[in-house]
C-alpha positions in Angstrom: 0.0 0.0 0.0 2.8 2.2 0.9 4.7 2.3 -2.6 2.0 3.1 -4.9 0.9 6.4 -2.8 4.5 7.5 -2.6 4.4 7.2 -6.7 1.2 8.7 -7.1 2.2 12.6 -6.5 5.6 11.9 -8.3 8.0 14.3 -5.6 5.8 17.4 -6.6 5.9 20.3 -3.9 2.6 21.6 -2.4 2.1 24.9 -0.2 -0.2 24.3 1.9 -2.0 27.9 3.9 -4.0 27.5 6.9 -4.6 28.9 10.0 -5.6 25.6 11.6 -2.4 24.2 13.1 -4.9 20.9 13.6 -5.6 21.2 9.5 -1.9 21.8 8.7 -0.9 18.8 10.7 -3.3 16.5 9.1 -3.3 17.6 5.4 1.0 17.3 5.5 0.3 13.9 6.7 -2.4 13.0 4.4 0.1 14.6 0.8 3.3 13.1 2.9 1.4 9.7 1.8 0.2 10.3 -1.3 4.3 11.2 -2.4 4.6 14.6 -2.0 6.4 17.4 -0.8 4.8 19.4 1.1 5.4 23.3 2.8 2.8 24.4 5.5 2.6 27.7 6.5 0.2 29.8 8.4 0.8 33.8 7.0 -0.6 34.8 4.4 2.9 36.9 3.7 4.5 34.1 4.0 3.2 31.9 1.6 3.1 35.0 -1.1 7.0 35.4 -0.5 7.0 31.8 -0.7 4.9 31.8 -4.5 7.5 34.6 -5.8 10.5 33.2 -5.5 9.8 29.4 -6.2 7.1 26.9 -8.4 4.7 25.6 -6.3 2.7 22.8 -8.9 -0.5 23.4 -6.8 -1.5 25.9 -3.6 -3.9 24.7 -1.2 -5.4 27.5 1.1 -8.3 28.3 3.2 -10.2 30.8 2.6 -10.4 32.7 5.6 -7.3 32.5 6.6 -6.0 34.8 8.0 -9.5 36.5 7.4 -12.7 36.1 6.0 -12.0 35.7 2.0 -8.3 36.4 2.1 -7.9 33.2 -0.1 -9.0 35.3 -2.6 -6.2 37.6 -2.8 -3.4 34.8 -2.7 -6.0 32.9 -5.6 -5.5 36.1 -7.8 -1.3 36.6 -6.3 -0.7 33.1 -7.6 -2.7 34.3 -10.6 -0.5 37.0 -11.8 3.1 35.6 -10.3 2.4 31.5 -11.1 0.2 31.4 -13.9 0.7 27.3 -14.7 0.2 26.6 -10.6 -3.0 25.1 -9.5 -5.0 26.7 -7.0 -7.5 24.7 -5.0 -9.0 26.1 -2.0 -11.1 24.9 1.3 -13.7 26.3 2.3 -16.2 25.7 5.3 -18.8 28.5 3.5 -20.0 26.1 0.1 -23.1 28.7 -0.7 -22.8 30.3 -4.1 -21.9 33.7 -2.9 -18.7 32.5 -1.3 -17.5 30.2 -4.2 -18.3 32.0 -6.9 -15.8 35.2 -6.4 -12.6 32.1 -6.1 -13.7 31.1 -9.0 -13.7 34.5 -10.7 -10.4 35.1 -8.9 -8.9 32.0 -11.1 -9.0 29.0 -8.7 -9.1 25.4 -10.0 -11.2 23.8 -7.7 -12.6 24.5 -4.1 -13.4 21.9 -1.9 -15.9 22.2 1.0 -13.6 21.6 4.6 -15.1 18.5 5.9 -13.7 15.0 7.3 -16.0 13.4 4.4 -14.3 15.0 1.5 -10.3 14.0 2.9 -10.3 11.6 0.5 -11.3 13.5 -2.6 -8.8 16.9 -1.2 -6.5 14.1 -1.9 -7.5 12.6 -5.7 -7.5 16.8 -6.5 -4.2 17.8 -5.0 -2.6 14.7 -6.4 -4.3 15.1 -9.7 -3.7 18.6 -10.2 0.1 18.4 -9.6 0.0 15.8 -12.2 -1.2 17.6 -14.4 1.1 21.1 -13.8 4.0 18.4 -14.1 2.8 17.3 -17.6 1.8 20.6 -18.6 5.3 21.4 -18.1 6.9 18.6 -19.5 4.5 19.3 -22.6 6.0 23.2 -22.4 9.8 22.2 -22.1 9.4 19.3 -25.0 7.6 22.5 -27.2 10.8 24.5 -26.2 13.0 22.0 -27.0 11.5 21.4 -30.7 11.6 25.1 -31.3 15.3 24.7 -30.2 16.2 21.9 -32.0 14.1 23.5 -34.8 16.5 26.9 -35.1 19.7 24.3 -35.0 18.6 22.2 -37.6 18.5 25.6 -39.6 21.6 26.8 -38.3 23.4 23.8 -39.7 21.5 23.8 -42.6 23.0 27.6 -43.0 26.4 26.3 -42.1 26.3 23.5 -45.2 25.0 25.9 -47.6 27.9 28.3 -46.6 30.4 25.9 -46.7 28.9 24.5 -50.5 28.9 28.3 -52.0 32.7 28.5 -50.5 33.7 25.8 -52.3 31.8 26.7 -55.7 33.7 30.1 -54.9 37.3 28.6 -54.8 36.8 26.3 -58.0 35.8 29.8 -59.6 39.1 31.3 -58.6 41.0 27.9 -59.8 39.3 29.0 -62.9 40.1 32.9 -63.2 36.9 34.0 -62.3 35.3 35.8 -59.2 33.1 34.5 -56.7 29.1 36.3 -56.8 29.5 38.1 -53.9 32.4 40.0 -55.1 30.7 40.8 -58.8 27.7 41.5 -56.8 29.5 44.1 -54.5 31.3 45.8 -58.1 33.3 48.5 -57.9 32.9 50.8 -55.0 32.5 54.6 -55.7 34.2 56.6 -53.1 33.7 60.5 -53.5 36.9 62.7 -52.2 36.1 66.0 -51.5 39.0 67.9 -50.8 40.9 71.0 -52.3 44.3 69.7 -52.4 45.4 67.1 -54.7 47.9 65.4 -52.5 45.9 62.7 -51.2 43.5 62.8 -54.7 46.5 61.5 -56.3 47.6 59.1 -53.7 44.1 57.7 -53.0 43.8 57.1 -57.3 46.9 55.7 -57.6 46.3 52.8 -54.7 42.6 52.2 -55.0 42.4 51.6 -58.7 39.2 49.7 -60.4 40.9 46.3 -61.0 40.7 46.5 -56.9 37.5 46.8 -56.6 36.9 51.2 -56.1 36.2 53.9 -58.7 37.2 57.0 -56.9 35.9 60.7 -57.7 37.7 63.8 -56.9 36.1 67.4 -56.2 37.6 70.4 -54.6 34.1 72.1 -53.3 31.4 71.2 -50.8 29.2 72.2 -53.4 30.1 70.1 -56.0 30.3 67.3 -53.8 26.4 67.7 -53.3 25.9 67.7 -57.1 28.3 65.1 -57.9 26.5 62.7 -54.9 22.6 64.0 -56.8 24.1 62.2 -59.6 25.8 59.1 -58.7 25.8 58.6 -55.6 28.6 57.8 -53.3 28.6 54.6 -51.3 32.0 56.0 -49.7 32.6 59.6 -48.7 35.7 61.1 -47.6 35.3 64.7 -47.0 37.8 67.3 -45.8 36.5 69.4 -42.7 37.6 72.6 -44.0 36.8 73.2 -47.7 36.9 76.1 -49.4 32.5 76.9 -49.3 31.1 74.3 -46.7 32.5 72.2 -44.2 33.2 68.4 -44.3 30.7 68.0 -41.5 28.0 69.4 -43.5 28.6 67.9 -46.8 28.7 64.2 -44.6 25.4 65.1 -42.8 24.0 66.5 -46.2 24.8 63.4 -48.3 24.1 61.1 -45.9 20.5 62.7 -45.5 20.1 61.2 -49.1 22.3 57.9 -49.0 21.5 56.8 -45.6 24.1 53.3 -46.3 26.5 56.3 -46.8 29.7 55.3 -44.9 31.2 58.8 -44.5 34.4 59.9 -43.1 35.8 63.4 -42.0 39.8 64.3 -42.1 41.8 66.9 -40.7 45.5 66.8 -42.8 48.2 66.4 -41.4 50.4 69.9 -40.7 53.9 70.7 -40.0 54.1 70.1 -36.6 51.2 68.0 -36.1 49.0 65.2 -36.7 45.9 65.1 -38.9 42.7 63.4 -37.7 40.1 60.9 -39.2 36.6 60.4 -37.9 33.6 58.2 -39.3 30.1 58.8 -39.1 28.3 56.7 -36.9 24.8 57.6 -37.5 24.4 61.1 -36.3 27.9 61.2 -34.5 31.5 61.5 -35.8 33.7 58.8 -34.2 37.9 59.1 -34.4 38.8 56.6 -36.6 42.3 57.7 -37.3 43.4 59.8 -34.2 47.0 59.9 -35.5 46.4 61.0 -39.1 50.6 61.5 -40.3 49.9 59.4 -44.2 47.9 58.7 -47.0 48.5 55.6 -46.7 46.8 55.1 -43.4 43.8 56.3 -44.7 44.1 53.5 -48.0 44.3 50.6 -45.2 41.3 52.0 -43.7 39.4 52.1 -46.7 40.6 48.5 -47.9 38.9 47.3 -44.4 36.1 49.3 -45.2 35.9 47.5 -48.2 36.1 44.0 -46.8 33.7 44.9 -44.3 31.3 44.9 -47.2 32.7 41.9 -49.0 31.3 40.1 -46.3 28.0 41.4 -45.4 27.7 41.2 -50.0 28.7 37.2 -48.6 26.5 36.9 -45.8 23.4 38.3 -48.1 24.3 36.0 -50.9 24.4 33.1 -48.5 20.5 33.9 -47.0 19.3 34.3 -50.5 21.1 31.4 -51.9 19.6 29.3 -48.7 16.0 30.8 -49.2 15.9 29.9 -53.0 17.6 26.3 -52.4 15.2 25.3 -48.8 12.0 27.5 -49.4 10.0 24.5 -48.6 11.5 23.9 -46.0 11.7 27.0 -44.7 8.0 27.6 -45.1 7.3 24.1 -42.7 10.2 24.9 -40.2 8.6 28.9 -40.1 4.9 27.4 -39.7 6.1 25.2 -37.3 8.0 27.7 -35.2 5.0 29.5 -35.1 2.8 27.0 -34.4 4.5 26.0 -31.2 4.9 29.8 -30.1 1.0 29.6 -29.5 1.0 26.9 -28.0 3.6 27.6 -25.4 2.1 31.6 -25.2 -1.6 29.5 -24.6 0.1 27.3 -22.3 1.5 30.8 -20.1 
Protein backbone atom coordinates (compact mmCIF):
# COMPACT_ATOMS: atom_id res chain seq x y z
CA UNK A 1 0.00 0.00 0.00
CA UNK A 2 2.76 2.21 0.87
CA UNK A 3 4.66 2.27 -2.62
CA UNK A 4 1.99 3.09 -4.91
CA UNK A 5 0.86 6.35 -2.78
CA UNK A 6 4.46 7.55 -2.63
CA UNK A 7 4.45 7.19 -6.66
CA UNK A 8 1.17 8.74 -7.07
CA UNK A 9 2.23 12.57 -6.54
CA UNK A 10 5.65 11.95 -8.30
CA UNK A 11 7.97 14.25 -5.56
CA UNK A 12 5.85 17.39 -6.63
CA UNK A 13 5.91 20.25 -3.94
CA UNK A 14 2.60 21.64 -2.35
CA UNK A 15 2.15 24.85 -0.23
CA UNK A 16 -0.25 24.33 1.89
CA UNK A 17 -1.97 27.93 3.94
CA UNK A 18 -3.95 27.49 6.91
CA UNK A 19 -4.62 28.86 10.04
CA UNK A 20 -5.63 25.61 11.62
CA UNK A 21 -2.40 24.17 13.14
CA UNK A 22 -4.88 20.88 13.57
CA UNK A 23 -5.60 21.23 9.49
CA UNK A 24 -1.90 21.79 8.72
CA UNK A 25 -0.91 18.84 10.66
CA UNK A 26 -3.27 16.51 9.06
CA UNK A 27 -3.27 17.56 5.43
CA UNK A 28 0.98 17.34 5.48
CA UNK A 29 0.30 13.89 6.71
CA UNK A 30 -2.39 13.00 4.38
CA UNK A 31 0.15 14.55 0.79
CA UNK A 32 3.33 13.13 2.90
CA UNK A 33 1.43 9.71 1.77
CA UNK A 34 0.20 10.31 -1.30
CA UNK A 35 4.25 11.25 -2.43
CA UNK A 36 4.59 14.60 -2.05
CA UNK A 37 6.40 17.36 -0.83
CA UNK A 38 4.84 19.39 1.06
CA UNK A 39 5.41 23.32 2.80
CA UNK A 40 2.78 24.40 5.46
CA UNK A 41 2.60 27.71 6.50
CA UNK A 42 0.18 29.79 8.35
CA UNK A 43 0.84 33.78 6.99
CA UNK A 44 -0.63 34.77 4.40
CA UNK A 45 2.92 36.92 3.69
CA UNK A 46 4.50 34.14 4.00
CA UNK A 47 3.21 31.92 1.61
CA UNK A 48 3.09 35.00 -1.14
CA UNK A 49 6.99 35.36 -0.51
CA UNK A 50 6.96 31.75 -0.74
CA UNK A 51 4.95 31.83 -4.51
CA UNK A 52 7.52 34.64 -5.77
CA UNK A 53 10.52 33.16 -5.47
CA UNK A 54 9.79 29.36 -6.22
CA UNK A 55 7.13 26.86 -8.40
CA UNK A 56 4.65 25.64 -6.26
CA UNK A 57 2.70 22.81 -8.88
CA UNK A 58 -0.53 23.39 -6.80
CA UNK A 59 -1.45 25.86 -3.64
CA UNK A 60 -3.93 24.66 -1.24
CA UNK A 61 -5.41 27.48 1.09
CA UNK A 62 -8.26 28.27 3.15
CA UNK A 63 -10.24 30.78 2.63
CA UNK A 64 -10.37 32.71 5.65
CA UNK A 65 -7.34 32.50 6.61
CA UNK A 66 -5.97 34.76 8.03
CA UNK A 67 -9.52 36.53 7.43
CA UNK A 68 -12.68 36.10 5.99
CA UNK A 69 -12.00 35.75 2.02
CA UNK A 70 -8.27 36.44 2.07
CA UNK A 71 -7.86 33.16 -0.06
CA UNK A 72 -8.96 35.26 -2.64
CA UNK A 73 -6.21 37.62 -2.81
CA UNK A 74 -3.36 34.84 -2.68
CA UNK A 75 -5.97 32.87 -5.57
CA UNK A 76 -5.53 36.13 -7.78
CA UNK A 77 -1.34 36.58 -6.28
CA UNK A 78 -0.67 33.08 -7.58
CA UNK A 79 -2.71 34.34 -10.65
CA UNK A 80 -0.54 36.96 -11.79
CA UNK A 81 3.06 35.56 -10.30
CA UNK A 82 2.40 31.50 -11.05
CA UNK A 83 0.18 31.38 -13.93
CA UNK A 84 0.66 27.34 -14.70
CA UNK A 85 0.20 26.59 -10.61
CA UNK A 86 -3.00 25.08 -9.50
CA UNK A 87 -5.05 26.74 -7.03
CA UNK A 88 -7.45 24.67 -5.00
CA UNK A 89 -9.01 26.09 -2.03
CA UNK A 90 -11.14 24.85 1.31
CA UNK A 91 -13.69 26.30 2.28
CA UNK A 92 -16.15 25.71 5.34
CA UNK A 93 -18.82 28.49 3.45
CA UNK A 94 -19.98 26.13 0.10
CA UNK A 95 -23.13 28.73 -0.67
CA UNK A 96 -22.83 30.30 -4.09
CA UNK A 97 -21.90 33.73 -2.93
CA UNK A 98 -18.74 32.54 -1.28
CA UNK A 99 -17.51 30.23 -4.24
CA UNK A 100 -18.26 31.99 -6.93
CA UNK A 101 -15.76 35.21 -6.41
CA UNK A 102 -12.58 32.07 -6.06
CA UNK A 103 -13.67 31.15 -9.01
CA UNK A 104 -13.71 34.52 -10.68
CA UNK A 105 -10.42 35.08 -8.88
CA UNK A 106 -8.94 31.99 -11.13
CA UNK A 107 -8.97 29.03 -8.66
CA UNK A 108 -9.09 25.41 -9.96
CA UNK A 109 -11.18 23.82 -7.66
CA UNK A 110 -12.62 24.46 -4.08
CA UNK A 111 -13.35 21.92 -1.87
CA UNK A 112 -15.86 22.18 1.05
CA UNK A 113 -13.56 21.58 4.56
CA UNK A 114 -15.08 18.51 5.85
CA UNK A 115 -13.71 15.01 7.34
CA UNK A 116 -16.00 13.36 4.44
CA UNK A 117 -14.31 14.98 1.48
CA UNK A 118 -10.25 14.00 2.95
CA UNK A 119 -10.35 11.61 0.47
CA UNK A 120 -11.35 13.55 -2.60
CA UNK A 121 -8.77 16.87 -1.25
CA UNK A 122 -6.50 14.11 -1.91
CA UNK A 123 -7.46 12.60 -5.66
CA UNK A 124 -7.53 16.76 -6.52
CA UNK A 125 -4.17 17.77 -4.99
CA UNK A 126 -2.58 14.73 -6.38
CA UNK A 127 -4.26 15.06 -9.67
CA UNK A 128 -3.74 18.56 -10.24
CA UNK A 129 0.06 18.37 -9.58
CA UNK A 130 0.02 15.83 -12.19
CA UNK A 131 -1.21 17.58 -14.44
CA UNK A 132 1.15 21.05 -13.83
CA UNK A 133 4.01 18.37 -14.09
CA UNK A 134 2.77 17.30 -17.56
CA UNK A 135 1.79 20.56 -18.58
CA UNK A 136 5.30 21.41 -18.06
CA UNK A 137 6.91 18.55 -19.45
CA UNK A 138 4.49 19.27 -22.57
CA UNK A 139 6.00 23.20 -22.35
CA UNK A 140 9.75 22.18 -22.06
CA UNK A 141 9.38 19.34 -24.98
CA UNK A 142 7.60 22.53 -27.22
CA UNK A 143 10.82 24.52 -26.18
CA UNK A 144 12.98 22.03 -26.97
CA UNK A 145 11.51 21.44 -30.74
CA UNK A 146 11.62 25.12 -31.34
CA UNK A 147 15.28 24.73 -30.20
CA UNK A 148 16.18 21.95 -31.99
CA UNK A 149 14.11 23.48 -34.84
CA UNK A 150 16.53 26.89 -35.11
CA UNK A 151 19.73 24.32 -35.01
CA UNK A 152 18.55 22.23 -37.62
CA UNK A 153 18.45 25.64 -39.57
CA UNK A 154 21.63 26.82 -38.34
CA UNK A 155 23.43 23.78 -39.70
CA UNK A 156 21.50 23.80 -42.61
CA UNK A 157 22.95 27.58 -43.01
CA UNK A 158 26.44 26.33 -42.08
CA UNK A 159 26.32 23.55 -45.24
CA UNK A 160 24.99 25.90 -47.58
CA UNK A 161 27.91 28.28 -46.58
CA UNK A 162 30.43 25.90 -46.72
CA UNK A 163 28.87 24.46 -50.51
CA UNK A 164 28.94 28.32 -51.97
CA UNK A 165 32.70 28.52 -50.47
CA UNK A 166 33.65 25.84 -52.27
CA UNK A 167 31.78 26.71 -55.67
CA UNK A 168 33.68 30.12 -54.93
CA UNK A 169 37.28 28.60 -54.83
CA UNK A 170 36.81 26.29 -58.04
CA UNK A 171 35.79 29.80 -59.61
CA UNK A 172 39.06 31.26 -58.60
CA UNK A 173 40.97 27.94 -59.82
CA UNK A 174 39.31 29.01 -62.90
CA UNK A 175 40.13 32.89 -63.16
CA UNK A 176 36.87 34.01 -62.34
CA UNK A 177 35.26 35.78 -59.20
CA UNK A 178 33.09 34.51 -56.73
CA UNK A 179 29.06 36.29 -56.75
CA UNK A 180 29.52 38.12 -53.91
CA UNK A 181 32.43 40.04 -55.12
CA UNK A 182 30.69 40.77 -58.82
CA UNK A 183 27.71 41.47 -56.78
CA UNK A 184 29.51 44.11 -54.52
CA UNK A 185 31.31 45.77 -58.08
CA UNK A 186 33.27 48.53 -57.94
CA UNK A 187 32.87 50.81 -54.96
CA UNK A 188 32.53 54.56 -55.71
CA UNK A 189 34.22 56.61 -53.14
CA UNK A 190 33.69 60.47 -53.50
CA UNK A 191 36.86 62.69 -52.23
CA UNK A 192 36.07 65.97 -51.46
CA UNK A 193 39.01 67.87 -50.78
CA UNK A 194 40.91 71.04 -52.34
CA UNK A 195 44.32 69.70 -52.44
CA UNK A 196 45.39 67.07 -54.67
CA UNK A 197 47.86 65.38 -52.50
CA UNK A 198 45.87 62.72 -51.20
CA UNK A 199 43.54 62.80 -54.69
CA UNK A 200 46.53 61.46 -56.27
CA UNK A 201 47.65 59.07 -53.71
CA UNK A 202 44.08 57.67 -52.98
CA UNK A 203 43.77 57.13 -57.26
CA UNK A 204 46.94 55.75 -57.64
CA UNK A 205 46.27 52.85 -54.68
CA UNK A 206 42.56 52.23 -55.01
CA UNK A 207 42.44 51.64 -58.69
CA UNK A 208 39.19 49.69 -60.39
CA UNK A 209 40.90 46.32 -60.96
CA UNK A 210 40.66 46.54 -56.94
CA UNK A 211 37.47 46.75 -56.58
CA UNK A 212 36.89 51.21 -56.09
CA UNK A 213 36.20 53.93 -58.73
CA UNK A 214 37.22 57.03 -56.86
CA UNK A 215 35.91 60.75 -57.71
CA UNK A 216 37.70 63.77 -56.90
CA UNK A 217 36.07 67.39 -56.21
CA UNK A 218 37.57 70.44 -54.63
CA UNK A 219 34.14 72.12 -53.30
CA UNK A 220 31.39 71.15 -50.82
CA UNK A 221 29.17 72.19 -53.42
CA UNK A 222 30.10 70.07 -55.99
CA UNK A 223 30.26 67.27 -53.80
CA UNK A 224 26.37 67.66 -53.33
CA UNK A 225 25.86 67.70 -57.14
CA UNK A 226 28.34 65.07 -57.87
CA UNK A 227 26.46 62.75 -54.90
CA UNK A 228 22.63 63.97 -56.75
CA UNK A 229 24.14 62.18 -59.58
CA UNK A 230 25.82 59.09 -58.65
CA UNK A 231 25.78 58.62 -55.62
CA UNK A 232 28.62 57.77 -53.35
CA UNK A 233 28.63 54.62 -51.30
CA UNK A 234 31.95 55.95 -49.69
CA UNK A 235 32.61 59.59 -48.65
CA UNK A 236 35.75 61.11 -47.59
CA UNK A 237 35.35 64.69 -46.97
CA UNK A 238 37.81 67.33 -45.82
CA UNK A 239 36.52 69.44 -42.71
CA UNK A 240 37.63 72.60 -43.96
CA UNK A 241 36.82 73.16 -47.66
CA UNK A 242 36.90 76.09 -49.35
CA UNK A 243 32.50 76.91 -49.33
CA UNK A 244 31.11 74.35 -46.65
CA UNK A 245 32.49 72.15 -44.17
CA UNK A 246 33.21 68.36 -44.31
CA UNK A 247 30.66 68.03 -41.51
CA UNK A 248 27.95 69.42 -43.47
CA UNK A 249 28.63 67.92 -46.82
CA UNK A 250 28.65 64.23 -44.59
CA UNK A 251 25.42 65.09 -42.81
CA UNK A 252 24.00 66.48 -46.21
CA UNK A 253 24.76 63.37 -48.31
CA UNK A 254 24.06 61.06 -45.88
CA UNK A 255 20.47 62.66 -45.46
CA UNK A 256 20.05 61.22 -49.11
CA UNK A 257 22.34 57.94 -49.05
CA UNK A 258 21.50 56.79 -45.58
CA UNK A 259 24.09 53.30 -46.27
CA UNK A 260 26.50 56.26 -46.80
CA UNK A 261 29.65 55.28 -44.91
CA UNK A 262 31.22 58.77 -44.48
CA UNK A 263 34.41 59.92 -43.05
CA UNK A 264 35.78 63.43 -42.03
CA UNK A 265 39.78 64.26 -42.07
CA UNK A 266 41.85 66.88 -40.74
CA UNK A 267 45.47 66.81 -42.77
CA UNK A 268 48.24 66.35 -41.38
CA UNK A 269 50.38 69.94 -40.70
CA UNK A 270 53.94 70.69 -39.97
CA UNK A 271 54.10 70.09 -36.58
CA UNK A 272 51.17 68.03 -36.05
CA UNK A 273 49.01 65.19 -36.71
CA UNK A 274 45.91 65.12 -38.86
CA UNK A 275 42.65 63.39 -37.67
CA UNK A 276 40.11 60.86 -39.25
CA UNK A 277 36.56 60.45 -37.94
CA UNK A 278 33.63 58.21 -39.26
CA UNK A 279 30.07 58.78 -39.12
CA UNK A 280 28.26 56.74 -36.89
CA UNK A 281 24.78 57.62 -37.49
CA UNK A 282 24.38 61.13 -36.35
CA UNK A 283 27.89 61.25 -34.54
CA UNK A 284 31.47 61.54 -35.77
CA UNK A 285 33.70 58.81 -34.24
CA UNK A 286 37.93 59.11 -34.44
CA UNK A 287 38.81 56.61 -36.56
CA UNK A 288 42.30 57.71 -37.28
CA UNK A 289 43.45 59.85 -34.16
CA UNK A 290 47.01 59.94 -35.50
CA UNK A 291 46.40 60.98 -39.07
CA UNK A 292 50.57 61.51 -40.33
CA UNK A 293 49.90 59.43 -44.22
CA UNK A 294 47.90 58.74 -47.02
CA UNK A 295 48.50 55.64 -46.73
CA UNK A 296 46.82 55.15 -43.45
CA UNK A 297 43.82 56.26 -44.66
CA UNK A 298 44.12 53.49 -48.00
CA UNK A 299 44.30 50.62 -45.24
CA UNK A 300 41.26 52.04 -43.66
CA UNK A 301 39.41 52.07 -46.72
CA UNK A 302 40.56 48.48 -47.88
CA UNK A 303 38.88 47.25 -44.43
CA UNK A 304 36.10 49.27 -45.22
CA UNK A 305 35.87 47.52 -48.19
CA UNK A 306 36.06 44.04 -46.81
CA UNK A 307 33.73 44.87 -44.31
CA UNK A 308 31.30 44.90 -47.17
CA UNK A 309 32.70 41.86 -48.99
CA UNK A 310 31.35 40.12 -46.26
CA UNK A 311 28.02 41.44 -45.36
CA UNK A 312 27.73 41.16 -49.96
CA UNK A 313 28.65 37.18 -48.60
CA UNK A 314 26.54 36.90 -45.78
CA UNK A 315 23.38 38.31 -48.06
CA UNK A 316 24.33 36.05 -50.88
CA UNK A 317 24.39 33.11 -48.48
CA UNK A 318 20.54 33.87 -47.01
CA UNK A 319 19.30 34.31 -50.55
CA UNK A 320 21.11 31.45 -51.87
CA UNK A 321 19.60 29.28 -48.73
CA UNK A 322 16.04 30.79 -49.16
CA UNK A 323 15.90 29.89 -53.01
CA UNK A 324 17.63 26.27 -52.44
CA UNK A 325 15.20 25.25 -48.80
CA UNK A 326 12.03 27.50 -49.36
CA UNK A 327 9.95 24.50 -48.56
CA UNK A 328 11.51 23.94 -46.04
CA UNK A 329 11.68 27.02 -44.68
CA UNK A 330 7.97 27.61 -45.06
CA UNK A 331 7.26 24.13 -42.71
CA UNK A 332 10.16 24.94 -40.15
CA UNK A 333 8.59 28.90 -40.14
CA UNK A 334 4.94 27.35 -39.71
CA UNK A 335 6.06 25.16 -37.32
CA UNK A 336 8.01 27.70 -35.23
CA UNK A 337 5.00 29.55 -35.12
CA UNK A 338 2.80 26.97 -34.42
CA UNK A 339 4.46 26.01 -31.25
CA UNK A 340 4.95 29.76 -30.15
CA UNK A 341 1.04 29.57 -29.53
CA UNK A 342 0.99 26.92 -28.02
CA UNK A 343 3.64 27.63 -25.39
CA UNK A 344 2.06 31.59 -25.17
CA UNK A 345 -1.58 29.51 -24.59
CA UNK A 346 0.07 27.31 -22.26
CA UNK A 347 1.52 30.75 -20.08
Amino acid sequence: MGSPKTEAGGGQEVLVLDADETVRKGVERLFREAGLSVTVLSDIERAQDQIANRFFPVVLADLDTPKQDSGIDLVKFVRERSPLTAVIVMSRRIGFDAVAPVFRAGATDVIPKAREYVRDLRERVVQASNDVKAAKAREQLLIDLIELNEELLRRMMGLSRQAIDAEDKLKAREGGLSSSITGLGALNLLLVDDDPTLANELEKELTEDKGWRVRHVQTGGEALDSASQVPPMVLVAKENLPDLTGTMVVKTIKATVPSLIAMVFAPPAPGHAGEVRIADQSRLHVLLPQFMAPAELVTQLAEVREALLRKAKDRRYVKIFQNRFADVLEKCNRLKQQVDALVSKGK
